[in-house]
C-alpha positions as CSV (number, residue, x, y, z in Angstrom):
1,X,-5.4,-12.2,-11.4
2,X,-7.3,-11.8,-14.7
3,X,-6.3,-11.9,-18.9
4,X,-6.8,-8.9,-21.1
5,X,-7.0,-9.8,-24.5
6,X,-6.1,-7.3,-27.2
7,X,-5.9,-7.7,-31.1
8,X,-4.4,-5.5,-34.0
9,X,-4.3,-6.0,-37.6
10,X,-3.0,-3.5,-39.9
11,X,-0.3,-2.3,-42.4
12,X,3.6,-3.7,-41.0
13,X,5.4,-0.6,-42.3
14,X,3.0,0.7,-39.4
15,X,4.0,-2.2,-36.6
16,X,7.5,-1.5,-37.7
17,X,7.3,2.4,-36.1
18,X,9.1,1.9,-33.0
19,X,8.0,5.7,-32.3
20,X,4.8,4.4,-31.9
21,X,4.8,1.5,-29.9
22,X,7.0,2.8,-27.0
23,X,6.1,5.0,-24.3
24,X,7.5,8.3,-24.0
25,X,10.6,8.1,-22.1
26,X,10.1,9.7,-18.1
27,X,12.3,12.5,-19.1
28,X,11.3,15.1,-21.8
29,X,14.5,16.2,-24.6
30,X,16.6,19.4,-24.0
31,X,16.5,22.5,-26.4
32,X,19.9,20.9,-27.1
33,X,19.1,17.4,-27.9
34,X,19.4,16.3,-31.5
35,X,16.1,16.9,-33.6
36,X,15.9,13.3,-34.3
37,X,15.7,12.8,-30.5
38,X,12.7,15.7,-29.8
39,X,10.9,14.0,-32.7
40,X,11.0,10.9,-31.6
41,X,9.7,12.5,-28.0
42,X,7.1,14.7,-29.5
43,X,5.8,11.7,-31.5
44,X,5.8,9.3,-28.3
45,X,3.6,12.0,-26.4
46,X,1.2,12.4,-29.1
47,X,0.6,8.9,-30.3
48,X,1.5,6.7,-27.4
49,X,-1.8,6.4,-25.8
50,X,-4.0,6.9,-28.6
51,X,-2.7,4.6,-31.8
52,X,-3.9,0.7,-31.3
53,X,-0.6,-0.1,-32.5
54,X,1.2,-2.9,-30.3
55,X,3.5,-1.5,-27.3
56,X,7.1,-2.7,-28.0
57,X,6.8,-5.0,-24.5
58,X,3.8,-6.8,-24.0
59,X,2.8,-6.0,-20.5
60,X,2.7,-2.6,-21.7
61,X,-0.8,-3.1,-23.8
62,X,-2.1,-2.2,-19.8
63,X,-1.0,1.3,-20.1
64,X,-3.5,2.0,-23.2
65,X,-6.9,2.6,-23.1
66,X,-9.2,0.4,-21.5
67,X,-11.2,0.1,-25.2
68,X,-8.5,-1.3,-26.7
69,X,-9.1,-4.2,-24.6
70,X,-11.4,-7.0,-26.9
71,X,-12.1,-9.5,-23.9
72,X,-11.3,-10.2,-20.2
73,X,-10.9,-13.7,-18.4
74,X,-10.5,-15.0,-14.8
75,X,-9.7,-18.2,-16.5
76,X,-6.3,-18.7,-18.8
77,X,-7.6,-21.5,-20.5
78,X,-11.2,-19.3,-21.6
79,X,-8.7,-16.6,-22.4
80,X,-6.6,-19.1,-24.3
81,X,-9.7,-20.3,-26.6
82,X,-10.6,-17.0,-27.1
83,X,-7.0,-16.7,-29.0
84,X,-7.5,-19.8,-30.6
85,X,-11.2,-18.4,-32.1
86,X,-8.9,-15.8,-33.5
87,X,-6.1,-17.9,-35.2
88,X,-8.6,-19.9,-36.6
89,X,-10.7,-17.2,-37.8
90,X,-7.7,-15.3,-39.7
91,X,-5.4,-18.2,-40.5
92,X,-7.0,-18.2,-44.0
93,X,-5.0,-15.4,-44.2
94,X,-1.7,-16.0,-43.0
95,X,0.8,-15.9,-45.4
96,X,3.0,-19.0,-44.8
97,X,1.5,-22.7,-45.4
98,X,3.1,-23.4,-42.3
99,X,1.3,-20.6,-40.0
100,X,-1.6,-22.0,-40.9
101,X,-0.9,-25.8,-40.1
102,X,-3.8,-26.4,-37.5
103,X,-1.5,-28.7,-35.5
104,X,0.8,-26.3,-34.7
105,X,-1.9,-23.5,-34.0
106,X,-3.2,-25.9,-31.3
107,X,0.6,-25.8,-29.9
108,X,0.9,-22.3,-29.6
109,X,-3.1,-22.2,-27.9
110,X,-1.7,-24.5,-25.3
111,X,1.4,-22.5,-24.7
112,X,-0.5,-19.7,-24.2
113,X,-2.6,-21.4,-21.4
114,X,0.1,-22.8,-19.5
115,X,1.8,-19.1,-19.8
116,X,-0.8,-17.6,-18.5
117,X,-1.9,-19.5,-15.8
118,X,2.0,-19.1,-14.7
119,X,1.0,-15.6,-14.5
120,X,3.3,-14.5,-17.8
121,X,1.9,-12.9,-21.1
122,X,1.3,-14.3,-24.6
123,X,1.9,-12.5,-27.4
124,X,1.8,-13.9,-31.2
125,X,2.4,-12.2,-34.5
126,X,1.3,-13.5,-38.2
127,X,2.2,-12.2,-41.7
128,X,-1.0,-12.1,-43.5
129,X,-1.0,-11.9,-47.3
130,X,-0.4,-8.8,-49.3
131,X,1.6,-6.4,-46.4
132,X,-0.4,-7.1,-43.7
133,X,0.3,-8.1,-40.0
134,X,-1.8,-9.6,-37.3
135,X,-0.8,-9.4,-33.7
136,X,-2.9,-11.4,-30.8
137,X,-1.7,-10.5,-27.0
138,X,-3.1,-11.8,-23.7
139,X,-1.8,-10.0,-21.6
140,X,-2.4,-10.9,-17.1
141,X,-3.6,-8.2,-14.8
142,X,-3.5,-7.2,-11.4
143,X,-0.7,-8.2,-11.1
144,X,1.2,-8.5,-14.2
145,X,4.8,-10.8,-13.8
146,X,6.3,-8.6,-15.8
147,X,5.2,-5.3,-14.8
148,X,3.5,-5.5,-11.4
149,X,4.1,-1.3,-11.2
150,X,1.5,-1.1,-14.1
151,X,-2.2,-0.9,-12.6
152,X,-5.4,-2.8,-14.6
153,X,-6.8,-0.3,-17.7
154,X,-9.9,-1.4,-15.9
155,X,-9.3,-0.6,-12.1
């Protein structure tokens, strides 16, 4: 087992697309489904593995392109620091006081390395001022708990 780590800031009207952040469903519309509904598809199929944009489900970061990836650990707790170099670096950001209490990073760090060396996922999302959002995923591969069906972007 390894960690993938993946990273996306950007606008949260844009996080908030749920067109964009789940996969395609397995069966394509009808002619007769509602418009809404071949939208929705036709979106799925032309975004889904392009956008950066967070999948809905964590363990689903493994179906997007390998450069997506930002860093990849045989170790939870290296892959663990590497998310705590990236609260730190962007807490000056964060929009609440108390996202940026140091303390309480530290907590979620460690929660992340015992997750992950459990074999689970980590996933972690921030206001940041202005209409911002920051979202930090580690994400374990080959196999992933949650997903074992999904192969490694990397294999």
């Amino acid at each position: 087992m390894h960690v993938h780590g993946y990273l996306w800031t950007g606008e949260k009207t844009t996080f908030d697309k749920e067109s964009v952040r789940r996969p395609p469903p397995s069966l394509a519309p009808t002619e007769t489904s509602p418009d809404e509904v071949q939208q929705r598809y036709r979106e799925a199929v032309a975004e889904w593995k392009t956008t950066d944009v967070p999948p809905i489900e964590t363990a689903y970061w493994l179906m997007k392109p390998s450069r997506l990836i930002r860093g990849t650990w045989d170790e939870p707790k290296e892959a663990a620091e590497w998310l705590g170099e990236r609260l730190t670096e962007h807490a000056p950001r964060f929009a609440s006081d108390h996202d940026q209490d140091t303390t309480r990073l530290a907590v979620l760090v460690a929660s992340a390395a015992e997750r992950l060396a459990l074999g689970g996922d980590a996933s972690l999302g921030f206001y940041l001022r202005g209409t911002l959002f920051l979202s930090v995923a580690l994400v374990t591969c080959s196999p992933n708990r949650a997903a074992p069906e999904l192969s490694c972007p990397l294999g």
